[in-house]
Every structure is written in C-alpha cells, then in structure tokens.
C-alpha angles and dihedrals in degrees: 000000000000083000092057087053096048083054096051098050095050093046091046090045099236092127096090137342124285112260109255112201115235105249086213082070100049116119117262087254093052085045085063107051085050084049094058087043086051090053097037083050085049089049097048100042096018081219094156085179095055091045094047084048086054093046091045095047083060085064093228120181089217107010089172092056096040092054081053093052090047098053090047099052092057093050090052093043088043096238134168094328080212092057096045094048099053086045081053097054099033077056089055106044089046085054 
C-alpha cells in the first residue's frame, strides 16, 4: 500500500516543486522576448512599478538602455509594429 503511494506522488509530481529557472539566468534571447512581454504588460496596465520589478527580476546591468537597444533593433529588423512599439513606450516611460 505505502508503495502504491510513493508511486503516485512521484508520477503526479507532488514530490517536489517543479524547478523554475532564475530569470536572472535566461539567454539573452530569452531576456528579450520577456522583455517585449514586460513592455506589452506596461502598455496595457501602465504599472511602471510592475514593469521596473520585471525588468529587475532579468538582473540587467542597464535595464532602462537595453530596453532602448531592443526597441530599436526591431524597428530597424521590421518586426511585430505592436511589439515595437510596447518596447518603444516602455523606453520611453523608463527614460
């Protein structure tokens, strides 16, 4: 019997937690798309806050210029105008 629970709680995962990587350890390329989610999340709640804390979480050295580099960078590759255009205001509103 006790074997039958051991099972079920290592096949449900309940054992432990699942692993959450540290967004501090993403690629740069993963960096980025949370990035555009960060800035699409700002444009829609203008929660400046929230959006400095997310951008915080991704341990940056400049989190306000490399929001910058990244808007620009999909301006100048023509990418999604809606995310270039929430990387452009969250820019702007980080200053």
């Amino acid at each position: 019997m006790s074997m039958l629970v051991v099972m079920t709680v290592l096949l449900t995962g309940c054992a432990r937690p699942p692993i959450v990587p540290n967004a501090g350890n993403l690629s740069l390329d993963d960096k980025e798309l949370r990035a555009v989610q960060i800035a699409q999340d700002f444009v829609a709640d203008e929660n400046m806050d929230k959006a400095k804390a997310s951008l915080a979480a991704l341990k940056l050295p400049n989190s306000t210029q490399w929001v910058s580099l990244v808007a620009e960078k999909y301006i100048s590759e023509q990418r999604d105008r809606q995310q270039a255009r929430a990387l452009s205001l969250l820019a702007q509103a980080l200053g």
